[in-house]
Structures are given as structure tokens and as C-alpha cells.
C-alpha positions in Angstrom: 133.1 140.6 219.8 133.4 136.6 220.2 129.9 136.6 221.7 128.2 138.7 218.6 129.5 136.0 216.9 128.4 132.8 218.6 125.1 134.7 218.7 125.1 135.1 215.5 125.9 131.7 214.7 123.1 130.3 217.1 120.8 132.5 214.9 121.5 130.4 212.5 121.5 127.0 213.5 117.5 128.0 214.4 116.5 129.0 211.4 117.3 125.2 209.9 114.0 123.0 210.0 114.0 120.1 211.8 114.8 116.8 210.3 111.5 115.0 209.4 110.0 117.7 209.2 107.5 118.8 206.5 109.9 121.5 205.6 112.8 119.6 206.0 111.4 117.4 203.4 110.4 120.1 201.2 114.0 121.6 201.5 115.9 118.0 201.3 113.5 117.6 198.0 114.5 120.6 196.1 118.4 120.2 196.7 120.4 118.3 194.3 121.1 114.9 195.2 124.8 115.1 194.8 124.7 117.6 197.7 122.9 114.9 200.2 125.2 113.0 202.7 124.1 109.3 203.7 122.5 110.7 206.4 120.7 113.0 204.6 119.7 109.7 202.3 118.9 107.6 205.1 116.5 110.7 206.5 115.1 111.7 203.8 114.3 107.7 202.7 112.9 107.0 206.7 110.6 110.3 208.0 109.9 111.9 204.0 109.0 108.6 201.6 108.2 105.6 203.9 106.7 107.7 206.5 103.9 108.5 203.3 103.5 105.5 202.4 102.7 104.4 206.3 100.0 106.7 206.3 98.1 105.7 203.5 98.1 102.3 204.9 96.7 103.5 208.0 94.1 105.9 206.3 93.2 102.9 204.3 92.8 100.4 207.7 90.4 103.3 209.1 88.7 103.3 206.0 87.6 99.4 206.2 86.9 99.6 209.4 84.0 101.7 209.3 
């Protein structure tokens, strides 16, 4: 019985996208931010906004380059 549950539970853990993720982002985006720990924050802030912001730039460097 204890191992249908730890499987079960591992199931689960899976099925959660990985932090920085696109998903992730998407998921972090649509839940309230009253639900969001400081981590979640400090994720959310580092792989979801200024990681989009850090690609324009570089799309923009290419750009005057050529």
C-alpha cells in the first residue's frame, strides 16, 4: 500500500513544469499573486520578465550588426 502511494505521489511531482520554464511562466502568470512565495517572486522576476527583456537586447545587437 505505502508504495502505491509514493508512486502516486512521484506522479505528481512530474507533472509540475519546470521553473523557468515557458509553462512555468504561463502557470506562475495566471495564479494570484497573493498565492506566490518569495521564491516564486524572485523566479518569476529572474527566468519570466528580465530573461525577455535580455532577449530583445540581444535580437536588437544581431540586428545592427548585419
Amino acid at each position: 500500500m505505502s508504495l502505491s502511494v509514493l508512486g502516486t505521489v512521484g506522479l505528481l511531482a512530474g507533472c509540475e513544469p519546470e521553473v523557468g520554464s515557458d509553462r512555468w511562466c504561463e502557470k506562475m502568470a495566471d495564479t494570484p499573486k497573493s498565492d506566490w512565495s518569495v521564491n516564486d517572486a524572485k523566479a518569476f522576476a529572474q527566468h519570466c520578465i528580465f530573461k525577455e527583456y535580455g532577449d530583445d537586447e540581444e535580437e536588437e545587437e544581431e540586428e545592427e550588426e548585419k
